[in-house]
N, C-alpha and C positions, 0 to 999 in steps of 0.2 A: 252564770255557773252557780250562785249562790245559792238562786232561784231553786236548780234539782236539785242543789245539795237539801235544801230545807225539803221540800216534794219526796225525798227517799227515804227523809226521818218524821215522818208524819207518824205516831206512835198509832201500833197498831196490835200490843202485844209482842207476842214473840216474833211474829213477820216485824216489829221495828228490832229488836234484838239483832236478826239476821242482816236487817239493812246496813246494821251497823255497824257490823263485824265486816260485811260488804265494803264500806267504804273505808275501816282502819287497815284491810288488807289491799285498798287500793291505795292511800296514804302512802304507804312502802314503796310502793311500784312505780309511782307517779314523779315528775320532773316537778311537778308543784309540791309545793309545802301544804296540807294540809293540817288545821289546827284546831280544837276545841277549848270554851275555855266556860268555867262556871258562870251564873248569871252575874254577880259581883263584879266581873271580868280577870276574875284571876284564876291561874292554871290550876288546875287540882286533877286533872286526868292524862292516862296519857297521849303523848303525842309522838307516834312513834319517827314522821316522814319529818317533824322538827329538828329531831334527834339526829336521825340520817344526815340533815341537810347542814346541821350547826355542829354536830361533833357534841354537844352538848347532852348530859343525862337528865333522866327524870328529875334528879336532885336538884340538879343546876339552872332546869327551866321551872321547875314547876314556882309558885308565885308569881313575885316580878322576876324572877331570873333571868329570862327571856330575855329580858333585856338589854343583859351583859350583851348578849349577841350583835345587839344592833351599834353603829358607828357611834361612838362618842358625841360627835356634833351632831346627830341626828337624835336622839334619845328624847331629850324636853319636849321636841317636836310634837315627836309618835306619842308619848306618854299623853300631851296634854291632848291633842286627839282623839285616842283611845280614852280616855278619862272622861270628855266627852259627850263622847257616842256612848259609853255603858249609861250615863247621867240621863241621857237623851231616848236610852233604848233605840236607835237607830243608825243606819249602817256605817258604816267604818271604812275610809276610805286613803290610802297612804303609799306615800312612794318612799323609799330609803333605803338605806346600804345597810347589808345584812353578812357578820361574817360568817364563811363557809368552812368546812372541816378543817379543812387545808391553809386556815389563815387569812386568805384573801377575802377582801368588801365584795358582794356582790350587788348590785344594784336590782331591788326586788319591787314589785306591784301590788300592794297588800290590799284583800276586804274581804271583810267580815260583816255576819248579819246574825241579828239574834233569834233565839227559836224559841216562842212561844206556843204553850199548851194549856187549855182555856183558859183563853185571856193573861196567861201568869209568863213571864221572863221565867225558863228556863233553863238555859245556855244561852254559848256564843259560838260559831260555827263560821271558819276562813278560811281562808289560800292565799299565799303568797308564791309569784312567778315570779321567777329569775330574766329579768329584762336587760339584763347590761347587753349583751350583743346588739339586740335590740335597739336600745339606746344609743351605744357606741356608730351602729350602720348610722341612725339618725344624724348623731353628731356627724359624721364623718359626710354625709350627706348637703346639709347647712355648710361645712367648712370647705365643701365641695364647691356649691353655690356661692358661696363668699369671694372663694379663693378668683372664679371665671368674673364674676362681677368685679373686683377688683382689677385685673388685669384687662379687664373693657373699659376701666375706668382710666386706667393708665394710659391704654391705647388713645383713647378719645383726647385726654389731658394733653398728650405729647406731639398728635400725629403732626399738626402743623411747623411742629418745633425746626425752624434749621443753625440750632446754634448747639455745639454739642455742648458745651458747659450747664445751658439751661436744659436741656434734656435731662442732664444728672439732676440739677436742683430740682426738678419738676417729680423727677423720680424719688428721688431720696424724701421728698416730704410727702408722697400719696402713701407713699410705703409704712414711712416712720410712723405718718398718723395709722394708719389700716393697722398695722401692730400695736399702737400704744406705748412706742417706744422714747425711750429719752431723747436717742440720736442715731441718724442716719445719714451711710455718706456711701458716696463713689466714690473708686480709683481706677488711676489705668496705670499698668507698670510699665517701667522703661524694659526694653526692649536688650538684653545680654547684661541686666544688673538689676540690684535687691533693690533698686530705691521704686515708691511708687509715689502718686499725686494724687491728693486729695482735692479736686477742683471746685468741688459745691457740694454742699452736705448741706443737712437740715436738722433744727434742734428745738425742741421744748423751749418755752421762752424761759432765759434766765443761766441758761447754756450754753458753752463758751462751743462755739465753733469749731471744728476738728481739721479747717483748710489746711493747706500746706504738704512740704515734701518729708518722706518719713523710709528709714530703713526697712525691709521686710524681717533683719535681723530681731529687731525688735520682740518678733512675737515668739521667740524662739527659732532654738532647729527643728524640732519634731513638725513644729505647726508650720515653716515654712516646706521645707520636705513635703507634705500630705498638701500645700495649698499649689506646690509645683505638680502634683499628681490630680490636684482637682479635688481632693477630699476638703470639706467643709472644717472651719473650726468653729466646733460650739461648744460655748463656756456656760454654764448655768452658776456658777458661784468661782469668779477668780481666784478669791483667797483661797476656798476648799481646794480648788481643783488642778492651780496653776502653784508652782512654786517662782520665786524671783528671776531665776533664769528660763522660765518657761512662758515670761509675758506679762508676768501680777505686777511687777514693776512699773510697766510702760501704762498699763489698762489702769492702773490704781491712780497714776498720774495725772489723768485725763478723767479720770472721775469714772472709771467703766466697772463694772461689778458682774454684769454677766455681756456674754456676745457670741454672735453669730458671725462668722464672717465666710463669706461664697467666695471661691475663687473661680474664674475661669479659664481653662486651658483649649488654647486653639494652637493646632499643629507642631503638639508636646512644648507650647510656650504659655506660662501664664501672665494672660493678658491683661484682665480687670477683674477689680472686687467690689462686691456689696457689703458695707460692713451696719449691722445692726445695734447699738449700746442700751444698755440699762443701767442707769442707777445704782438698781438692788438686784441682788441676787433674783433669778428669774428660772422656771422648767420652761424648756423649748419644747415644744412640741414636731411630733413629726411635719405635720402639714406645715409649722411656719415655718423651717428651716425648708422647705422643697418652695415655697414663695420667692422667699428669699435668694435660691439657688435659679430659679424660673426668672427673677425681674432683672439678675445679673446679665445673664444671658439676653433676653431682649432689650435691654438697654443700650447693652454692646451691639448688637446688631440694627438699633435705630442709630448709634452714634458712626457707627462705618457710613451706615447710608447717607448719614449729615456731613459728614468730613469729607467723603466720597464725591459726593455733589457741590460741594461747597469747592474741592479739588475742580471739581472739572467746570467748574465757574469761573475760578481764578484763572484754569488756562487757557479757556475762551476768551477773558480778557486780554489775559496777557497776548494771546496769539493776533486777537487784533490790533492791540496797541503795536507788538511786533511788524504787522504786515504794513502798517502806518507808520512806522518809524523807515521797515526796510525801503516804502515806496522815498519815502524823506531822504534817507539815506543815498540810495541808488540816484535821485536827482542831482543832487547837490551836487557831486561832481560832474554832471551834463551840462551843465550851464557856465562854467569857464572852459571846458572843455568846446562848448560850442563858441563861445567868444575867441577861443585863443586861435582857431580855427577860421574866424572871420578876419580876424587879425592876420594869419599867416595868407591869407591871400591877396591882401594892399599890401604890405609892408616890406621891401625887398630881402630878398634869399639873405641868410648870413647878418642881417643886423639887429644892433640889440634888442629892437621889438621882438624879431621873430625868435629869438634866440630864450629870450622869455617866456613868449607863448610856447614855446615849443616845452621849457621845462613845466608851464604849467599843467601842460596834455600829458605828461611823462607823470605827473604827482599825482594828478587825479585817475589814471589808468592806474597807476600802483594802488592807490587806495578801492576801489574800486576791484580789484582783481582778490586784495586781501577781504573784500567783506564777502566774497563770493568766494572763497577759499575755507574762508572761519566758518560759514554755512554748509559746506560740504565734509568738511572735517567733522562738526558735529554729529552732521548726520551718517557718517561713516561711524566713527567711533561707535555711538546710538545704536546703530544694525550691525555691528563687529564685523564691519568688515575692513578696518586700518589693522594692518600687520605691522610693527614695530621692527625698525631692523637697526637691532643693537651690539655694541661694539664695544669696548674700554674705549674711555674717552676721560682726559679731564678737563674738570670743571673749572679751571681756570680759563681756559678757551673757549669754553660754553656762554662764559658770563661777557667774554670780553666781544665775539658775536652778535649777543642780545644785544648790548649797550650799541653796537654797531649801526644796529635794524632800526633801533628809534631814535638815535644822533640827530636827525634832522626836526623830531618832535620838540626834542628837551631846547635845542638850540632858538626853534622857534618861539616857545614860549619861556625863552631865557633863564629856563632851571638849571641849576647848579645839582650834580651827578657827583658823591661823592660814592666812589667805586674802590672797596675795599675787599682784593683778590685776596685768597685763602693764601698763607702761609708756607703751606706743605702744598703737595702735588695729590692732591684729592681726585682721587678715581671713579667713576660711577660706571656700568655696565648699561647703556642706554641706548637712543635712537635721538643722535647728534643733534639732526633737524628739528624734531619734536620737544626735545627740551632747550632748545634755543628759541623755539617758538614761546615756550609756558614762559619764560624767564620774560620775553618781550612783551609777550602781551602784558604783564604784570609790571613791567613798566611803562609800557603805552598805556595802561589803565592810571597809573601815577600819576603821569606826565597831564592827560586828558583832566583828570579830578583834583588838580592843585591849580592854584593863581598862579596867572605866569610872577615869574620869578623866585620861585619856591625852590626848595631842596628835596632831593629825592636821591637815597641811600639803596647802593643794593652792596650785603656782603654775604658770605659763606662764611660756616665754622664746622666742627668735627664734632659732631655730640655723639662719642663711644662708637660703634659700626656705620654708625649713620652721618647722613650729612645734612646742617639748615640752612637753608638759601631765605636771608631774607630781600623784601622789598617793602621800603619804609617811604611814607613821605608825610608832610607836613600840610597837605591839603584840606580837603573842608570835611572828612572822617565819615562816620557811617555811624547812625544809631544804634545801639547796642542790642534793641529788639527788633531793627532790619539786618540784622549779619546772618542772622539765622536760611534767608530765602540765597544771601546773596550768590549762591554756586549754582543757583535753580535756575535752566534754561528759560530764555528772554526775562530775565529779571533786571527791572530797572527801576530804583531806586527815586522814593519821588523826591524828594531832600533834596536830591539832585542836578532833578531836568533842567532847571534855568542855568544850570553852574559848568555843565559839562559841554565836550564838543561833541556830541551824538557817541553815533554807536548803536547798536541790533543788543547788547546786554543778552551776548552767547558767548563771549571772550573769557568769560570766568567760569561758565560753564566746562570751556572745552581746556580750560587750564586744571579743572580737580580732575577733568576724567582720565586725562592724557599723563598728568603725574599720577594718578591711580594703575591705571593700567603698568609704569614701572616700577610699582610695589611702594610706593609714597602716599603720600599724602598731603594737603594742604589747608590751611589754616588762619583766619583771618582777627585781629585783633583793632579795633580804635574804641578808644572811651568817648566817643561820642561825636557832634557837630564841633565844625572848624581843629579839631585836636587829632587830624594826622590819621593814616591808615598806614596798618602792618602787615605785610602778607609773607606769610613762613610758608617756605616746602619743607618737607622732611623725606628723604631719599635713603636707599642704602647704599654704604659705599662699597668700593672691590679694593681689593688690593693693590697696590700698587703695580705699574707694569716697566719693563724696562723699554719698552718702545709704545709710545701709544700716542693716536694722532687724533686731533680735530679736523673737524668740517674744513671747507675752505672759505676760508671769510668773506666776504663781498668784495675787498678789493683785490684778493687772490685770483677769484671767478673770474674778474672785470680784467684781471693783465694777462689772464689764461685765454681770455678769448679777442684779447687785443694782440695776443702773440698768435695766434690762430688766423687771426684776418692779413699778419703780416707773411704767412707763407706760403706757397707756391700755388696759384690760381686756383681755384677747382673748380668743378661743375656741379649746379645745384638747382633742381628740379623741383619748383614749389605747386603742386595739384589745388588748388583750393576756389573752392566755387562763389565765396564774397568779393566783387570786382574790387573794390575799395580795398578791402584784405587781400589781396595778391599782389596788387599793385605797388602797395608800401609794403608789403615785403621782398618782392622783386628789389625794389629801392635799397633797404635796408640789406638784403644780400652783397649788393654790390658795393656799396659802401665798408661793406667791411673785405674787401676785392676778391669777393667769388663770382665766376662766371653764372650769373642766374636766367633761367627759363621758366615761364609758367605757364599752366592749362589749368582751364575753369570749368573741367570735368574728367570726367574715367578715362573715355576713349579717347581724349584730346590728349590726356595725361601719357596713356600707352602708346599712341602714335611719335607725342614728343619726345618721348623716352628714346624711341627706336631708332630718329634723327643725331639728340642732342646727344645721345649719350652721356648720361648724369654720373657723376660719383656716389651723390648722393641726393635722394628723392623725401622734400617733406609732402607726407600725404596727408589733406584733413580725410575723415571719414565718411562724414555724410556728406556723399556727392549726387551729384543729379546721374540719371542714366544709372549703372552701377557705379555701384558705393565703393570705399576706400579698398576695405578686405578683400575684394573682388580686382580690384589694379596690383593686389600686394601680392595675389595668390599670381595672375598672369604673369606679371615681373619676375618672381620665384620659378616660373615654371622656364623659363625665357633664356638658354645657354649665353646669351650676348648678355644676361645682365645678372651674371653668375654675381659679378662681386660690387654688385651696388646697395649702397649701403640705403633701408628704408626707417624710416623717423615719422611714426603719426602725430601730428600737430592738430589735438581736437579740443572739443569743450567738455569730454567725456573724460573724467579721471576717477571713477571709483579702480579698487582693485579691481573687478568681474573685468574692467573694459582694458585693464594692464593685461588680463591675462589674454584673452581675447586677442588682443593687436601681437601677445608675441608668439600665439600659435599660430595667427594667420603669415607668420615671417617678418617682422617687424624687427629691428636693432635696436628701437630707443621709443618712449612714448613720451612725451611733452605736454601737457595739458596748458591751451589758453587760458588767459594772456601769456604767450614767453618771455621770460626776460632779454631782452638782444643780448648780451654779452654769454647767457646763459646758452642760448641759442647759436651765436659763433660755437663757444668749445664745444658743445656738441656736435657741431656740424664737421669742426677740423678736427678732432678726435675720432670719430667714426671713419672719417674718410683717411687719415693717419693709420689706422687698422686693416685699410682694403691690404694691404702686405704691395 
């Protein structure tokens, strides 16, 4: 460009005259500066597109004035440059901030070349272009490039990572370095509260670490406010910008002077931060706060995927160890069971061999039935399909049932039960059976995890609406950092394993969920090995009632259906297609002196029926030929068996199969194993009903 400029002032008489006036009327027009300056190199003429461009007048440019124009920090520069090239007679070449009318630096591309006419320095003749946009694309271009190379650096640094803590750390120092920063950290916040966790952060050597748990109060309201919104907080100078209740407090404490901190909000919750420190006062720039705001977010989504996995790791194991326990579990009582069994066949009817064996098959079928019971509860509860059917009840009767359910545990292993009933007549609005359950298993859990002869405490108190049921004992306690899994389905404790009598480690699972579902909650305290476990419910209570009844206790059941066996014969109809199972149930009928009949299928069932004339008919369901529902609908349809009362006896107990059995015409559904005595009063209560 310099090139034509000097090519149009090639003096030629009054044609250079013309040229010249040519190019100071383009000067004006032009988005470049145009400039002349004497050979000396100082201004003596005008400049009209200087003028335009700097605000500046003749008066003000001409000499060195020009100058004033250019940035303070740039000036010696340009000067000694320019000083230079006029020294040198040769071109003039310069970048610099140049101010514009309006105040503002422009960022300009200055040159200049001198104009010689024979042989002699003449002038100096330049342009200066306005490059910042220019410039700025560039930069922003580089910071572009930077910004994607960085975050590939991160990618690569991290991707093997499966530990989410070094994930953070891993993060926090590609970043801190990549900015230049003092200190960098992660957090993740808790979950319905201000507190968050710093788990690994990274610092400048010489830098005290920023770990640890920390209020979100901290940084104020405003900046928490805008950090639950997702808005960034960035601080370029604390003291300037922050007052003491705005964060300078906390930030000045810790050594912080300026910050960035990224929050993330996932589904209107804010979940984790990046937080960035400096020093000294610092200007953020746009692109580093949107870095910052960019490696939150992918961090958080590489640390889901690590916890994620790392989850479904742990319940792979567990489900193994589980399915290894349950196979342990389910044997264990097969094998006295099979003994006692060998036994009852030498050893005469009625003596106390057999009378042994016989409790021994009755203990381990109860147990046995409870672990196969505690596995379908959970996985009811699990799939919502246990209905709670609640009642006023008090908790004095509740407690004194539990203790009832595992008298034989505490006795066996010679624990002393120090049972301390509530005072007042405490009411709860509940589901009798269900919280007779939670109470037991939490002292069968007692019972199992303390040395025989231990003590083991259960009381009740009145805390304001509510009620605490504790269960205390003095066994071998729970590490302070395994309490945390212990309500996690199949959690077992490794402290443990050698110390315990088994168990599936779903028992404590289905005691939070089962007091959850009545508006409670539960709660587990021990400071540590050998030193005792405390387990708190917390319940609400109802008010008191003038008539309010418990369950009926196990030895209520057992004289209800001991008075059941002693009245007037009845007839009773067992359908079930296990020879074994019909058999000792025929037996057991009649023992308790019902006239008993049975068939080992549908039509065997329906023909017997039409003979025997049953009061009452237990049917299992899956039968050979047709099935149970198919004998219940004929019997219903059947005027001769208008008032025969039907009872399904199955292995099938979710709700879907309660409902099921009472649409097909059922009176009562029973889920194996039955208890016998359970099974009398049901059978002389029903049949007590035919009128």
């Amino acid at each position: 460009m310099i090139d034509r400029m000097l090519e149009a002032m090639n003096p030629a008489g009054g044609e250079y005259r013309r040229k010249d006036e040519r190019l100071r009327a383009l000067a004006t027009t032009t988005l470049a500066i145009v400039w002349t300056a004497g050979p000396d190199g100082v201004i003596h003429v005008d400049n009209p597109s200087w003028a335009a461009f700097t605000g500046q007048s003749r008066a003000s440019y001409e000499a060195n004035g020009w100058l004033d124009a250019l940035h303070p920090d740039d000036r010696s520069r340009v000067v000694e440059a320019w000083r230079q090239a006029v020294t040198d007679a040769c071109r003039f070449v310069a970048e610099y901030r140049l101010r514009r009318h309006d105040g503002q630096y422009r960022e300009v591309a200055a040159e200049g070349a001198p104009v010689f006419e024979d042989g002699r320095l003449v002038e100096w003749v330049g342009y200066c272009v306005d490059i910042t946009e220019r410039r700025r694309a560039e930069e922003l271009r580089q910071e572009s490039e930077s910004h994607l190379r960085f975050l590939d650096r991160l990618s690569v640094a991290s991707r093997g990572v499966v530990d989410a803590t070094e994930v953070m750390g891993i993060t926090a120092r590609l970043l801190g370095e990549h900015l230049g920063a003092t200190r960098t950290a992660y957090a993740d916040v808790e979950a319905d509260s201000d507190r968050f966790h710093i788990r690994n952060d990274w610092a400048m050597p010489g830098v005290a670490s920023s770990v640890g748990t920390y209020s979100l109060l901290l940084f104020g309201p405003q900046a928490v406010a805008n950090l639950h919104k997702g808005i960034n907080l960035v601080v370029g100078d604390v003291d300037r910008e922050l007052g003491d209740e705005g964060g300078a407090l906390m930030f000045n404490a810790i050594g912080i002077k300026a910050i960035i901190c990224a929050g993330l909000v996932k589904d209107e919750r804010l979940v984790a931060m990046m937080a960035v420190h400096q020093s000294q006062p610092r200007l953020w720039t746009d692109n580093e706060v949107a870095i910052v705001s960019e490696v939150v977010e992918r961090c958080w989504a590489h640390i889901e995927r690590v916890r994620d996995t790392a989850k479904l790791l742990e319940q792979d194991r567990r489900k193994d160890e589980f399915l290894a326990t349950l196979a342990h579990e389910l044997r264990n009582p097969l094998a006295p069971m099979r003994y006692a069994n060998a036994i009852l066949r030498k050893v005469p009817p009625g003596s106390n061999q057999a009378l042994r064996a016989q409790a021994v098959m009755e203990r381990q079928v109860s147990h046995m039935a409870r672990l196969v019971d505690d596995l379908l509860d959970l996985s009811r509860v699990n799939n919502g399909l246990i209905t709670l059917k609640r009642e006023p009840v008090t908790l004095r009767s509740l407690m004194q049932q539990a203790v009832e359910t595992v008298q034989p545990a505490l006795e066996a292993a010679r624990h002393t039960l120090d049972l301390r009933l509530p005072a007042e007549d405490l009411v709860i609005e509940a589901d009798p059976a269900r919280i007779v359950q939670v109470i037991g298993n939490l002292l069968s859990n007692s019972a199992k995890y303390t040395p025989d002869g231990g003590h083991i405490r259960l009381a009740a108190r009145r805390t304001g609406e509510r009620v605490a049921i504790e269960v205390s004992d003095n066994g071998i306690g729970i590490p302070p950092e395994q309490q945390g899994q212990l309500f996690q389905m199949f959690a077992r404790l490794q402290h443990s394993a050698d110390r315990s009598q088994g168990g599936l480690g779903i028992g404590l699972a289905l005691v939070k969920t089962l007091v959850q579902l009545h508006g409670g909650d539960v709660k587990v305290f021990s400071k540590g090995i050998d030193e005792g476990t405390t387990f708190t419910i917390d319940l609400p209570l109802q008010e008191p009632l003038q008539a309010v009844r418990g369950s009926l206790t196990h030895d209520e059941a057992a004289q209800r259906g001991s008075d059941a066996a002693s009245n007037t014969q009845l007839r009773v109809l067992a359908v079930e297609d296990n020879v074994d199972g019909l058999a000792s149930l025929l037996v057991l009928l009649e023992t308790m002196g019902f006239e008993a009949s049975g068939a080992a299928d549908g039509e065997s069932g329906i023909l017997n029926a039409a003979s025997f004339r049953p009061d009452v008919v237990l049917l299992d369901l899956g039968l050979p030929g047709i099935d149970g529902f198919e004998v219940a609908r004929r019997l219903r349809a059947d005027p001769a068996h208008a008032s025969v009362k039907l009872i399904a006896v199955t292995g099938w107990g979710a709700d879907a199969d309660r409902r099921r059995t009472m649409e097909a015409g059922f009176d009562c559904h029973l889920t194996k194993p039955v208890e016998p005595e359970a099974l009398g009063e049901t059978v002389s209560r029903l049949a007590a009903a035919r009128g």
